[in-house]
C-alpha positions in Angstrom: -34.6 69.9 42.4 -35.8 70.4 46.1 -38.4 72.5 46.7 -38.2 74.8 50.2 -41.1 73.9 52.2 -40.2 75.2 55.6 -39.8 78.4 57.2 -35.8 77.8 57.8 -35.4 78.6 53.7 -38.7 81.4 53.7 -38.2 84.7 52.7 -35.7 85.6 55.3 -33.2 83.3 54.3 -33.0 84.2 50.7 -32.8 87.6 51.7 -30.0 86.9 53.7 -28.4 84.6 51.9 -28.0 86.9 49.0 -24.4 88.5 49.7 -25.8 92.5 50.4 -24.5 95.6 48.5 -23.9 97.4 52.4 -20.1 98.4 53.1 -20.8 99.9 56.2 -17.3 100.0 58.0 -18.7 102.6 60.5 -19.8 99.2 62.8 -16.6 98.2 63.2 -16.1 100.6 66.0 -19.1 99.3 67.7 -18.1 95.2 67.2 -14.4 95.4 68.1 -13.4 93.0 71.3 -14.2 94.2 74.6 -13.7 93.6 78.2 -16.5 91.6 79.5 -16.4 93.6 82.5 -17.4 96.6 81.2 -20.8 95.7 79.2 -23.4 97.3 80.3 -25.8 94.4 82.9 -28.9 97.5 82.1 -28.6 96.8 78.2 -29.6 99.3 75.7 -32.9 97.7 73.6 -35.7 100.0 74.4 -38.0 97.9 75.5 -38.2 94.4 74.4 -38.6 93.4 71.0 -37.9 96.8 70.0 -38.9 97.9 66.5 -35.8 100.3 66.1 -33.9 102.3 63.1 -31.6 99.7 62.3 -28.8 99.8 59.9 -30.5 97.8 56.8 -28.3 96.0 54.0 -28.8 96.6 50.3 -30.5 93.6 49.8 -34.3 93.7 49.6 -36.5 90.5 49.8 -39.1 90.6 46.9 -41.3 88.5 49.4 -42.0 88.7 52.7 -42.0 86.2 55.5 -45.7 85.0 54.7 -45.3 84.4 51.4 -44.5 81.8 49.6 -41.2 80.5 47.8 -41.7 79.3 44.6 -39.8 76.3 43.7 -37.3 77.6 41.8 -36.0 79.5 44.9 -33.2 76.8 45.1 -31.5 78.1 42.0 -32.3 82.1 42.3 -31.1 82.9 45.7 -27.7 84.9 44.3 -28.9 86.0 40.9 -28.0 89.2 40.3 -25.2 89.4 43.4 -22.5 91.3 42.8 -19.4 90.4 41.5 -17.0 92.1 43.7 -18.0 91.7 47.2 -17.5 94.7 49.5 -15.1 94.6 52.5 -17.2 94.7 55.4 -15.0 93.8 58.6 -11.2 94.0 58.1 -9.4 92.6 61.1 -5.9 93.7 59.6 -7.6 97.6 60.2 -8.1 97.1 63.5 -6.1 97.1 67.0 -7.9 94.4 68.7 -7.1 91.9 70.7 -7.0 87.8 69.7 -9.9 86.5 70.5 -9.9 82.9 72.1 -12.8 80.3 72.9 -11.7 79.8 76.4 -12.2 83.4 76.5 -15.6 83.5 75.0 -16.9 80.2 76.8 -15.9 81.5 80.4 -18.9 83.3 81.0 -21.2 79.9 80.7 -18.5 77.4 81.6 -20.1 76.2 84.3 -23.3 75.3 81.6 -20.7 73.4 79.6 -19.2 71.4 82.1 -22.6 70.2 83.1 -23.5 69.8 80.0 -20.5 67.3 79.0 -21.5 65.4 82.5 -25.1 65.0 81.0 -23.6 63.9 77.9 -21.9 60.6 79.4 -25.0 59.8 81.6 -27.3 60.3 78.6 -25.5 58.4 76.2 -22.8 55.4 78.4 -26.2 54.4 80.4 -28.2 53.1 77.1 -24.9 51.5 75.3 -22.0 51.2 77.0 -20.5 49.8 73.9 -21.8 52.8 71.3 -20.6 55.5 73.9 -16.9 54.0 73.7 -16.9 54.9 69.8 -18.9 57.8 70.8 -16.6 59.4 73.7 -13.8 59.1 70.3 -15.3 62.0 68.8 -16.5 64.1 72.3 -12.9 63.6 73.5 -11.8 64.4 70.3 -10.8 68.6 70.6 -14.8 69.6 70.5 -15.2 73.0 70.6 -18.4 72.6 71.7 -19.6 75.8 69.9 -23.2 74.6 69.2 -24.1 73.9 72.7 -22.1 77.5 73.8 -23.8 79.0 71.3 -27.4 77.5 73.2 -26.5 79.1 76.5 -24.8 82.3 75.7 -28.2 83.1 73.6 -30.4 81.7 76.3 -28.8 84.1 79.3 -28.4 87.2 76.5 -32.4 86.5 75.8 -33.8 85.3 79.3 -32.7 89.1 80.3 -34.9 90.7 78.4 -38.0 89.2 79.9 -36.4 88.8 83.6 -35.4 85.2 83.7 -32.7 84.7 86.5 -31.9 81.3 85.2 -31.6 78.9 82.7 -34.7 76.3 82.4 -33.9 72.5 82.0 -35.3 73.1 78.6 -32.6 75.5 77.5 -30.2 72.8 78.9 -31.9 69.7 77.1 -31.6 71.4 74.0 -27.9 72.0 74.3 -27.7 68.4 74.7 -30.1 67.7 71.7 -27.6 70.0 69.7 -24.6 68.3 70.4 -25.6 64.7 70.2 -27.0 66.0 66.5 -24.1 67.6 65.6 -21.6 64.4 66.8 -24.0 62.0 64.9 -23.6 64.3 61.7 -19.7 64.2 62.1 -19.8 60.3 63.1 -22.2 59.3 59.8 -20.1 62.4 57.3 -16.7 60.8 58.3 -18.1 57.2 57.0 -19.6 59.0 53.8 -16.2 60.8 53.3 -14.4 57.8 54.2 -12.5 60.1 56.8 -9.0 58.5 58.5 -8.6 61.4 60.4 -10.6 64.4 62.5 -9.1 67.1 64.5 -5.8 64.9 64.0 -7.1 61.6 65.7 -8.3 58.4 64.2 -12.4 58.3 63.1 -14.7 56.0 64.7 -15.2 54.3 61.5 -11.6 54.1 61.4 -11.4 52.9 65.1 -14.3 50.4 65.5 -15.3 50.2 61.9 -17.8 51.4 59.3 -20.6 49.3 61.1 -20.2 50.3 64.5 -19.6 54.2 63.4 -22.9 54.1 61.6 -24.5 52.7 64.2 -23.7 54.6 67.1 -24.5 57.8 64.8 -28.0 55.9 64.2 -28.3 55.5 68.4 -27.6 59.1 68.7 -30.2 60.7 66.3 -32.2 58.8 67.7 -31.5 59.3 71.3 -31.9 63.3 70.5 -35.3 62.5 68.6 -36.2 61.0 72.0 -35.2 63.9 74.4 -36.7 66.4 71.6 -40.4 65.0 71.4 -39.8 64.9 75.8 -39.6 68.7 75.3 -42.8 68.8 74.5 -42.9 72.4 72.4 -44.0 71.6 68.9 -42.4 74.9 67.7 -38.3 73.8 68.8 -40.1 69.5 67.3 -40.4 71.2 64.1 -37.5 73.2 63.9 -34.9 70.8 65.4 -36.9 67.8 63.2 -36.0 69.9 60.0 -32.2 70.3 60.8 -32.2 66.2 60.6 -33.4 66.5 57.6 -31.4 69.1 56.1 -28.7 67.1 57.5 -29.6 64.7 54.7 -30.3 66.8 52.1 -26.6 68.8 52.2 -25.0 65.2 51.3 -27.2 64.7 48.1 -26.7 68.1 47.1 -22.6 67.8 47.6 -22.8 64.0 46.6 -24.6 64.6 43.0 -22.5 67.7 42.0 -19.1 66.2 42.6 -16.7 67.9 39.7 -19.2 69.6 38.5 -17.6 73.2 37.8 -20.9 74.7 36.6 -22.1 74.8 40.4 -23.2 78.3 41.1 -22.4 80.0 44.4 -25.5 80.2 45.4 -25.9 76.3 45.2 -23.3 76.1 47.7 -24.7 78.3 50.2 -27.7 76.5 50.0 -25.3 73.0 50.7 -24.0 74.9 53.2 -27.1 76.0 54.9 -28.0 72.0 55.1 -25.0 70.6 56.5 -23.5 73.7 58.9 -26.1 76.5 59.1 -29.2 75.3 59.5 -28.4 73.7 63.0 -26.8 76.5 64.4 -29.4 78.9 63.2 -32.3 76.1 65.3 -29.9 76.0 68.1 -29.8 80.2 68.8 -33.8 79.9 68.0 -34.9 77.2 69.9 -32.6 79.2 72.7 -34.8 82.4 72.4 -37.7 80.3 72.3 -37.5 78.6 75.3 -36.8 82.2 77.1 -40.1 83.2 76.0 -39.1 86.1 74.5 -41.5 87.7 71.2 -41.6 86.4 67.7 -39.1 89.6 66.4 -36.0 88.4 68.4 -36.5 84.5 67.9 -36.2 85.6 64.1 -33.4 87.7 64.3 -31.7 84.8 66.7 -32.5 82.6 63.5 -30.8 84.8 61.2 -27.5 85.1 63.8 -27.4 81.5 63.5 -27.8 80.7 60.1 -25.1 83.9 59.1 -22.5 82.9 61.9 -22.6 79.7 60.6 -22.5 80.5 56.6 -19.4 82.6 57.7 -18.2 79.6 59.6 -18.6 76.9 56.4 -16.9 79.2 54.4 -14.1 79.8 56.7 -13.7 76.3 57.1 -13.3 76.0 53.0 -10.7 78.4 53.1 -8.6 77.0 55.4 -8.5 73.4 53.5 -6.2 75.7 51.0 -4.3 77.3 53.1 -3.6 75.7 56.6 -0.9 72.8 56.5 -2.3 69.3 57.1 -0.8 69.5 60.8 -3.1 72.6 61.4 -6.2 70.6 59.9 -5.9 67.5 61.1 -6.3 66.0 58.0 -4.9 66.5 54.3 -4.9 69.7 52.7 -7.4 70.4 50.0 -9.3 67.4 50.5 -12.5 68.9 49.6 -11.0 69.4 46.3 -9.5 66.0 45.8 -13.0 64.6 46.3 -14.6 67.3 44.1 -16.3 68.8 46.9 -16.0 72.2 45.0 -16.0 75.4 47.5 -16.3 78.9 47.5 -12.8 79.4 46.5 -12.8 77.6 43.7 -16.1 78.2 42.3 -14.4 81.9 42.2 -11.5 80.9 40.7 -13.6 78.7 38.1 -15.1 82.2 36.8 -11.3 83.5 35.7 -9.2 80.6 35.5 -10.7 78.4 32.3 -7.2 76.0 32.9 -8.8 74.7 36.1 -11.9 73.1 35.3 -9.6 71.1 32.8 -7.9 69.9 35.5 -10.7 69.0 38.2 -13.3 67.3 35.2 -9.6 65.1 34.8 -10.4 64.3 38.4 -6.7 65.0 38.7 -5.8 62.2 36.7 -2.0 63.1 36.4 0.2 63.6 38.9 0.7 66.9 40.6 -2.4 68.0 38.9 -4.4 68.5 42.9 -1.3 70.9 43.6 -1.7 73.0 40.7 -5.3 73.2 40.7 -4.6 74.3 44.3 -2.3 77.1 43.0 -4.5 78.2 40.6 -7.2 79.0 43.2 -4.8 80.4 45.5 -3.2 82.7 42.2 -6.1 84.1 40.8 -7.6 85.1 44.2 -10.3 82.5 45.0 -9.3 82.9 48.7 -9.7 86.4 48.8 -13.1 86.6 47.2 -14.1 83.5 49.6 -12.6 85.7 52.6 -14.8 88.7 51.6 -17.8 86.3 51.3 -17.1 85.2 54.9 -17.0 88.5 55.9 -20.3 89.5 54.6 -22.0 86.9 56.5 -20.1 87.7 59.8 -21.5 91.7 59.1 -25.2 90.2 58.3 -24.6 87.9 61.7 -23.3 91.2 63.8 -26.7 93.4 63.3 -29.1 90.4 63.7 -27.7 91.3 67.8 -28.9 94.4 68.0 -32.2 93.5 69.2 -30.8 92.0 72.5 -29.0 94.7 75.5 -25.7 94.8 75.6 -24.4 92.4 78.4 -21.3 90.3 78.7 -23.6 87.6 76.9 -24.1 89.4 74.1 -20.8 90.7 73.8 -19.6 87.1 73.6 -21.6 86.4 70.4 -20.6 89.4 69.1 -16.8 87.8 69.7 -17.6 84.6 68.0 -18.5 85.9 65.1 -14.7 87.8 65.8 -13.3 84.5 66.8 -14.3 82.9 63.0 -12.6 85.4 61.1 -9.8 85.9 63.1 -8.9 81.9 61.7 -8.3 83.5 58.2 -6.6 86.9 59.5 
């Protein structure tokens, strides 16, 4: 069992990571879409940092942020969730407009485009050769959502303390946070023995396994490099953890393969390592290097780690129901490799025919597609979409610390933007 021994799994993550009792649908009105053009440049925090009445969940943390997690925090961080989760945002209620990424990323386009520049130079000018496999998965339909997320929260934070622009720190770590997150998706492809991501061929599958591990190699440590050049030991340590988490989410997922006893709260804590836990440092380190107070780094943290909980579990339900077109790879592949998600580990707890079939390790033929069924029939995706929804309602009130400009109005739309993919 892994004990938590750093502040990104401290009280506030269990808190958080516990699916709350709130159903407050009264915040929709406030977190619809909205025209850019007509968010307020003043804001509305009172002051920075501002210690006001917020709208609190129905959680409460039995610790607090100094104390201590014992080691059995790993296996407690859902006991006693509710069964049922509440409906918290329900796009089908609402008259909003489709939110797009194009849309969202307009606003620090300019950032990006430098930023994909910086990328070549950083990486073709030490290995030519590495950067070929490398520019197979930057080229490859990148959202480039981490390294978005890194400016939007740098410009929606930098306002509150009167920064007119972006320091070369905020745009080193968007770098750092991409070459991270490509690394991850190189070396989890070879684990996973991928063929296919975003619908084009891997780099293992391209320039072979040894090449693909090596160029994710170059590029953790090419961001190790440009992190310790940053030369704040607060974003060392943070960013330093995510590489470790990194590691940490594939021997959790690779030593509970099949397993239908996995609880749910196992799962977000697998899900934390591989997806959360570097978009949670990248919307920190962000607010860190805008100098803004301790309060609104944390609740930056706590955006990031709930926008990308809701985003992992989003991404689980669509390996059920998108077509393996829409994927770019085969549909419930998770499943086939006993990677078992959020819908099934609901469907596990009233469907007793389907953990015959996935401890068979779908032995017989046609047993994936019925297992698939099964989750789909007994409502595995809905409970999973109401899960995703919770996290996107904890992620929307961790921005109410910041004024209301177009910036923040953009993360209020990406959090939109990921549950509009199951809508």
């Amino acid at each position: 069992m892994m004990s938590m021994t750093c502040h990104t799994l401290d009280a506030r993550a269990v808190m958080d990571f516990v699916a709350c009792g709130c159903s407050s649908n009264a915040l929709l009105d406030r977190y619809s879409v909205r025209n850019y053009s007509k968010a307020n440049p003043k804001g509305s925090c009172r002051g920075y940092g501002a210690r006001r009445n917020r709208i609190r969940c129905g959680v409460s943390s039995m610790t607090t942020a100094e104390t201590p997690i014992p080691k059995k925090a790993d296996n407690a961080l859902l006991n006693g969730a509710p069964e049922g989760l509440p409906q918290v945002l329900n796009l089908k209620k609402e008259s909003r407009k489709p939110v797009s990424l194009t849309n969202l990323f307009e606003i620090v386009a300019d950032d990006l485009l430098t930023l994909n520049q910086n990328l070549q130079s950083i990486v073709g000018a030490e290995n030519p050769v590495l950067m070929s496999a490398a520019e197979q998965i930057f080229g490859a339909g990148g959202k480039r959502m981490r390294p978005a997320l890194v400016f939007l929260v740098s410009r929606a934070t930098a306002e509150l303390v009167g920064l007119k622009e972006l320091t070369k720190e905020h745009r080193r770590l968007a770098e750092i946070i991409e070459m991270i997150h490509t690394a991850s998706l190189i070396h989890d492809d070879v684990l996973d023995e991928s063929d296919m991501r975003r619908g084009k061929e891997t780099v293992h599958q391209m320039f072979g396994t040894r090449v693909a591990v090596l160029a994710g190699d170059f590029m953790f440590a090419q961001s190790s490099w440009y992190l310790a050049n940053l030369e704040n030991i607060q974003v060392i340590k943070l960013i330093s953890q995510v590489i470790k988490d990194f590691a940490s989410g594939e021997i959790k997922q690779a030593s509970s393969l099949f397993d239908c006893d996995v609880e749910l709260e196992e799962y977000l804590l697998k899900s934390y390592y591989k997806t959360a836990s570097l978009i949670a440092a990248s919307t920190k380190g962000a607010a860190i290097f805008s100098g803004v107070d301790n309060y609104v780094m944390e609740k930056m943290y706590d955006y990031g780690k709930n926008l990308g909980l809701s985003f992992q579990v989003v991404d689980d339900i669509l390996d059920f129901t998108q077509s393996a077109e829409q994927l770019g790879k085969p549909a419930g592949t998770d499943l086939a490799k006993g990677n078992l998600t959020a819908p099934v580990i609901f469907a596990l707890k009233k469907e007793p025919k389907l953990r015959d079939i996935i401890e068979s390790e779908f032995s017989e033929t046609g047993s994936l597609d019925e297992a698939i069924a099964l989750v789909k029939a007994c409502g595995g995706i809905e409970q999973a979409q109401e899960l995703a929804k919770e996290k996107a309602h904890l992620a929307i009130q961790n921005l109410e610390c910041l004024p209301k400009t177009a910036f923040r109005l953009a993360l209020e739309d990406m959090v939109m933007f990921n549950l509009q993919r199951i809508d």
